[in-house]
C-alpha positions in Angstrom: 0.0 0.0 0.0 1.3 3.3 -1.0 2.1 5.8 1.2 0.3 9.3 2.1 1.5 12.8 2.9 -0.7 12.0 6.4 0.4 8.8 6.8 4.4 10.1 7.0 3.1 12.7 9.0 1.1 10.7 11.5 4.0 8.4 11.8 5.4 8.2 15.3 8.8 7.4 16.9 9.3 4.1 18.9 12.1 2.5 20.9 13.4 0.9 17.7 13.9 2.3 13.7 11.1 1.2 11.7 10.0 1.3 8.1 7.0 2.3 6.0 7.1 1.2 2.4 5.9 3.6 -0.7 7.0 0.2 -3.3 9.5 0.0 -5.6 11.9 0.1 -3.1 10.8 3.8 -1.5 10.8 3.7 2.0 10.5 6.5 5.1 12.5 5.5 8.1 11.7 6.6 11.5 14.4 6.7 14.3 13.2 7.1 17.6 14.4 10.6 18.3 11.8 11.3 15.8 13.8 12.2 12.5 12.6 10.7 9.4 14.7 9.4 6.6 13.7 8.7 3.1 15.7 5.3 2.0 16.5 4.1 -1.9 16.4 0.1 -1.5 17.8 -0.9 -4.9 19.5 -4.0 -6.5 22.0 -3.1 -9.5 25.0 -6.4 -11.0 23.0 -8.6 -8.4 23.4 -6.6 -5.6 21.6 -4.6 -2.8 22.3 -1.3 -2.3 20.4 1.9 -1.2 21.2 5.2 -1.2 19.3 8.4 1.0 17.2 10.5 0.0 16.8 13.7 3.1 14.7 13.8 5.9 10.7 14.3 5.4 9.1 17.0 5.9 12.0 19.0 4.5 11.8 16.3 1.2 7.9 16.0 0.9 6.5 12.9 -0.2 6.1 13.8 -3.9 9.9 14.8 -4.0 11.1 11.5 -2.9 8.9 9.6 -5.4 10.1 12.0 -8.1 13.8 11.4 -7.1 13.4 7.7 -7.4 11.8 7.4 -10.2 14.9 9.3 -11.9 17.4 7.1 -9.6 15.1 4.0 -11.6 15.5 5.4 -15.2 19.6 5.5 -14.3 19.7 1.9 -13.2 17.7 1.3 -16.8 20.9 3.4 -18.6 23.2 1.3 -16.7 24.0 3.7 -13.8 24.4 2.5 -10.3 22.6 5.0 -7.9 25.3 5.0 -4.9 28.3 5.3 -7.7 26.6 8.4 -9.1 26.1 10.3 -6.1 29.5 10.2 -5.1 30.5 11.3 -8.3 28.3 14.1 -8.0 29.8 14.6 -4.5 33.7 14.1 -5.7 32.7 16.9 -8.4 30.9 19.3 -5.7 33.7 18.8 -3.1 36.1 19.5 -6.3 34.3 22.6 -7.7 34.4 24.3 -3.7 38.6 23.4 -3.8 38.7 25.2 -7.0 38.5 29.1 -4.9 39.8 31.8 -7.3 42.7 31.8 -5.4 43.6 28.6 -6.2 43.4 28.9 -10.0 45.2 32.6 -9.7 48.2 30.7 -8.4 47.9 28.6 -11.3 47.7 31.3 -14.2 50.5 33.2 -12.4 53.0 29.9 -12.0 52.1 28.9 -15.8 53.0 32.7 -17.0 55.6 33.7 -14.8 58.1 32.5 -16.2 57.6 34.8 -19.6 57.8 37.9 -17.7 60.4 40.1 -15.5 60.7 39.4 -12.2 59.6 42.8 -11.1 56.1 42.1 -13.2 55.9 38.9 -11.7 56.1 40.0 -8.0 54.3 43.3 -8.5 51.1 40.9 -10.4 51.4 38.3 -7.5 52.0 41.5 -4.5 48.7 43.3 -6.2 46.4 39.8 -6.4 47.6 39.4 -2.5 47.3 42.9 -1.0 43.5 43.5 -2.6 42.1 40.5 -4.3 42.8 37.3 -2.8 41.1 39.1 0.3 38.0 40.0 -1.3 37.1 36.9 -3.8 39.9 34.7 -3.0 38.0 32.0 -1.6 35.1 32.2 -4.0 34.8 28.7 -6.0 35.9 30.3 -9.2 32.7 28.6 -10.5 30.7 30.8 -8.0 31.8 34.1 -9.0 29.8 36.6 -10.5 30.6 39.8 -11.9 29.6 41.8 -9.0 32.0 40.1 -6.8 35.1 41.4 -8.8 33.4 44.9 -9.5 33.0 45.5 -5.9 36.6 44.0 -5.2 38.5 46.2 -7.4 35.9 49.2 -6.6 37.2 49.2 -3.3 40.5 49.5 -4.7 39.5 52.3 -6.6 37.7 54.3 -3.4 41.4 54.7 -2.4 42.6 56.5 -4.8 44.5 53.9 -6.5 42.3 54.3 -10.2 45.6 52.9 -12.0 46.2 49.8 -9.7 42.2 49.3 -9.4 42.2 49.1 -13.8 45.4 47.1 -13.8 43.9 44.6 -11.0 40.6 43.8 -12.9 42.6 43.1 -16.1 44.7 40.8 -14.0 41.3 39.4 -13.1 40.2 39.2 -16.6 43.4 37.3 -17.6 42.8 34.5 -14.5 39.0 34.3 -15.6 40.1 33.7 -19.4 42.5 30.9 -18.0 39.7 29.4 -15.8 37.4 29.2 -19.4 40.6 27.9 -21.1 41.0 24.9 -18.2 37.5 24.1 -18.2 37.0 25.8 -15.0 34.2 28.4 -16.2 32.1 28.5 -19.4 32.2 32.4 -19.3 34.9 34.6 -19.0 32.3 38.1 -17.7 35.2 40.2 -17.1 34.3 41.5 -20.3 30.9 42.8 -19.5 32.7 44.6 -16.9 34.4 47.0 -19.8 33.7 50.6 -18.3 32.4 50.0 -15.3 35.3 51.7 -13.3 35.2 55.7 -13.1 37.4 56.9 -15.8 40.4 58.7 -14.7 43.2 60.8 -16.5 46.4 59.5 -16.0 49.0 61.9 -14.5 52.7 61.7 -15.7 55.3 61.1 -13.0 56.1 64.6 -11.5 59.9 66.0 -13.0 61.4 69.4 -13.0 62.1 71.8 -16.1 65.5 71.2 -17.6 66.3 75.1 -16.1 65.8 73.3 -12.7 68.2 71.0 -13.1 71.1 72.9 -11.5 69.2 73.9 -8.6 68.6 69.8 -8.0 72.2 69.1 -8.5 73.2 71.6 -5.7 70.3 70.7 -3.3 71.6 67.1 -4.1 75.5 67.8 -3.1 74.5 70.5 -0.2 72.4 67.1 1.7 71.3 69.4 4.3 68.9 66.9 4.8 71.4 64.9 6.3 70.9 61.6 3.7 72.8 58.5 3.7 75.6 58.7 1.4 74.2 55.6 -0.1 71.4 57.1 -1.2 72.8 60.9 -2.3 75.5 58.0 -4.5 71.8 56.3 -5.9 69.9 59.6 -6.9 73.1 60.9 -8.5 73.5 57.6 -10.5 70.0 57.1 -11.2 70.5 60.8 -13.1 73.5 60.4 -15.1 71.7 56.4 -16.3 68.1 57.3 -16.1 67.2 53.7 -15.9 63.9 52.9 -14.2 64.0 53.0 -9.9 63.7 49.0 -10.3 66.3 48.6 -12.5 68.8 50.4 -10.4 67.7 49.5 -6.9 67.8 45.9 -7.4 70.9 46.2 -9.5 74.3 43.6 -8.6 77.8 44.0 -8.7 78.2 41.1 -11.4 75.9 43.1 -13.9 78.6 45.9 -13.9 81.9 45.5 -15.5 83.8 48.5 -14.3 87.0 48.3 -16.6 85.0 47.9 -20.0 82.6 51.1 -18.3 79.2 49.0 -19.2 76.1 47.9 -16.7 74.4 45.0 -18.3 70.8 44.6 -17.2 69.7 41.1 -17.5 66.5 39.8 -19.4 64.9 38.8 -16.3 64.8 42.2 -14.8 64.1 44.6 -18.1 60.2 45.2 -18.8 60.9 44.1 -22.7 62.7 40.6 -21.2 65.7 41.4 -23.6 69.2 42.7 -22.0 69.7 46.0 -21.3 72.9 47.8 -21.9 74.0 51.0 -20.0 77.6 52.7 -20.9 78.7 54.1 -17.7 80.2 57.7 -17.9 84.0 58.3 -15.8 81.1 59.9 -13.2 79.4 56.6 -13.0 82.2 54.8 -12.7 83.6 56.9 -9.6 80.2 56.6 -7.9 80.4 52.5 -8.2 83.9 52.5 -7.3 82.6 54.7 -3.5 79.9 52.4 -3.6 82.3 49.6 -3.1 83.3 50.7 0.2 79.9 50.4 1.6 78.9 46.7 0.5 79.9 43.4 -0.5 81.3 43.0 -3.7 78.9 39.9 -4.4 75.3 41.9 -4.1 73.1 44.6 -4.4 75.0 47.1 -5.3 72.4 49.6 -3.1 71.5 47.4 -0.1 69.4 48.0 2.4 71.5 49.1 5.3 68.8 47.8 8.1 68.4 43.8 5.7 71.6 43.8 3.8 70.6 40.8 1.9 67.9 42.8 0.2 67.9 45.2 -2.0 66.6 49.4 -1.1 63.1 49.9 -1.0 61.3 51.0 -4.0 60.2 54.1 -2.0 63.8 55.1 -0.6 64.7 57.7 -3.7 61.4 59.3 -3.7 61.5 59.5 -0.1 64.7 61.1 -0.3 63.8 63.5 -3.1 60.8 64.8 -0.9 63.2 65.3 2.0 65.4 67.5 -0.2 62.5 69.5 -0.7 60.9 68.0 -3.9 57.8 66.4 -3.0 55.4 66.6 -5.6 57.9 68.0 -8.0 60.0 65.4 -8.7 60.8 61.0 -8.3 63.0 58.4 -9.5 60.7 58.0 -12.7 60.8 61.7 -13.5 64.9 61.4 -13.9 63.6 60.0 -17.5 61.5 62.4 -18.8 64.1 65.2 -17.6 67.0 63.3 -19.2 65.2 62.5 -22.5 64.4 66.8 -23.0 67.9 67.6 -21.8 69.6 65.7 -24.1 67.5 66.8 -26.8 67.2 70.4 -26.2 70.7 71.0 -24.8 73.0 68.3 -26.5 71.1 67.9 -29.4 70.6 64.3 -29.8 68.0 62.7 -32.2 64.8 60.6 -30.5 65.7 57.3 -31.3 69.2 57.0 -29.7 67.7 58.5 -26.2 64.4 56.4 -26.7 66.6 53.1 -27.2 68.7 54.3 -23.8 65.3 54.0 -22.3 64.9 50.5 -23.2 61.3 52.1 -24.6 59.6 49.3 -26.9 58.6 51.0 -30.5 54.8 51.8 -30.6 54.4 50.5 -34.2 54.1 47.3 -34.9 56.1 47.4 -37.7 58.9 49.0 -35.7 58.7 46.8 -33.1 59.3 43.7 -36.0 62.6 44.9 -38.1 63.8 48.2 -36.1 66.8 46.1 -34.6 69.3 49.5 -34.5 71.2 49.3 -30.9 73.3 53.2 -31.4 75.6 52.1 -29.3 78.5 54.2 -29.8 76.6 56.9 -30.3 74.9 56.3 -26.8 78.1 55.9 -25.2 79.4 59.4 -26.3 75.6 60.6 -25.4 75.9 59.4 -21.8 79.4 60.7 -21.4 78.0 64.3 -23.0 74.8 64.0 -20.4 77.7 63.3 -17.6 79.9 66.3 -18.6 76.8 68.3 -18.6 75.5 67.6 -15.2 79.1 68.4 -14.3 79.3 71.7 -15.9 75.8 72.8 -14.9 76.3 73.2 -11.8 
């Protein structure tokens, strides 16, 4: 006799589990603390099995019924029951292990290795400082285009517009890699085109070339009492104008002081190619100062407080705002001021400064065949840009 919705209702506890058949195996179970279980009593390859189905009320009477007749149509297609639901429980506990987190890690360990080690630590830095906090632990299957808005939105709030754009692309590019693994079926990062406040970037501050000399003598005064390691890092950071990373986390064996050169490996140049930097006779009497202050074998700017690591990335525009230039001048700026200089004042062409810059060519085609290195023209250029400096001031 088939059950009813008042008969499992009706049904009371007793000092034993007993059993109330629906047929065709579908059975409600009472325990005697009262809970009632709905059972699957099955045979499949000879043998018995069963498989739950929730507790009644929460799984009415017609859910259960419905639930086995699908768990019946399975068994006709040659699917055991039991062996299905863990599957579907293997997959589950899979799909809550795969946190956006996880598959971040992923992306970043696959791609890594094509970049430069700064854009590999400042990518990994960004994802844990603001987005592994906020989504992090989201099933990447989960996620939903709000969830990242508001993450990098936050970021944004701050003041940070450039790291906040820069962070949901980031995002964009682990979502693309989840679709490509078979993680996600949609990548929505791209719905999220314009949906962060638009913002005009602003150039790293730099004085006029006529403020030059008034730096210089600011710089050699020091009345603001800097370590000598750092007055010898702005000074050489002017006369190469490399980037700040390039120079803080610059070593002793990249420099070879007799053939006056400064080789910047692949690893640490934003185009991944060597860098080469002709050291000027100034240059070259800064390293050989620097020499009394470190080991030979590192950093050739160490920290003084964790010798084994390099400067901060903050320590010369911290210094330059000590010497009274906050807001009117940093490491980057050193660029800018060196590429008009030598134009205006020494009267060299674009493309010997710009390839001193290690700057990539915008066109395409440029960027393909323009193989010119200048480089004797861009050692007399940085002695010139030395001798300048020198007579300047």
């Amino acid at each position: 006799m088939k059950l009813t919705n008042l008969a499992c209702k009706n049904a009371k506890p007793s000092n034993k589990p007993f059993k109330i058949s629906d047929g065709a195996g579908l059975y409600l179970e009472v325990f005697p603390n009262g809970r009632k279980h709905w059972r699957f009593k099955y045979r499949f390859n000879n043998k018995e099995n069963r498989v739950a189905f929730g507790l009644y009320p929460e799984v009415t009477l017609e859910n259960a019924r419905e639930i086995a007749m699908n768990e019946r149509k399975r068994m006709k297609s040659g699917i055991d029951p039991s062996l299905h639901r863990k599957e579907i429980k293997r997959n589950s506990a899979l799909q809550s292990a795969q946190t956006f987190e996880l598959v971040a890690r992923e992306w970043h360990a696959q791609r890594c290795h094509r970049w430069s080690t700064s854009h590999a630590k400042t990518t990994l830095y960004r994802l844990q400082h603001d987005v592994f906090p906020a989504i992090g632990y989201v099933p990447i299957k989960q996620l939903k285009a709000p969830d990242v808005l508001s993450c990098v939105r936050k970021i944004e709030e701050r003041g940070a517009h450039e790291v906040a754009k820069r962070s949901l692309q980031i995002c964009g590019q682990i979502l693309r890699y989840a679709v490509q693994t078979g993680r996600i079926e949609h990548n929505f990062s791209y719905d999220l085109r314009g949906a962060l406040i638009g913002h005009r970037t602003v150039s790293f501050a730099s004085i006029k070339v006529d403020e030059l000399p008034e730096l210089i003598k600011t710089i050699e005064q020091n009345k603001s009492r800097l370590f000598r390691q750092t007055v010898l890092a702005i000074k050489l950071m002017m006369l190469t104008f490399v980037r700040t990373s390039e120079l803080i986390n610059a070593k002793w064996d990249e420099v070879n002081i007799d053939n006056r050169v400064w080789i910047i490996p692949e690893s640490r140049m934003k185009m991944r190619r060597d860098h080469i930097v002709p050291l000027s006779k100034q240059s070259i009497t800064i390293l050989e100062e620097l020499k009394f202050f470190n080991s030979p074998n590192g950093y050739i700017f160490p920290s003084i407080h964790r010798p084994r690591k390099s400067i901060s990335n903050n320590t010369i525009l911290k210094a330059l705002d000590r010497l009274g230039y906050k807001g009117k001048m940093t490491g980057h700026g050193f660029r800018s001021l060196a590429m008009t200089a030598i134009k205006e004042r020494l009267g060299y062409r674009h493309e010997v400064i710009d390839r001193q810059l290690a700057h990539a060519p915008t066109n395409k085609v440029d960027r393909a065949y323009d193989r010119a290195e200048f480089l004797e023209d861009r050692k007399r250029m940085m002695q010139e840009w030395a001798d300048y400096l020198d007579k300047i001031h």
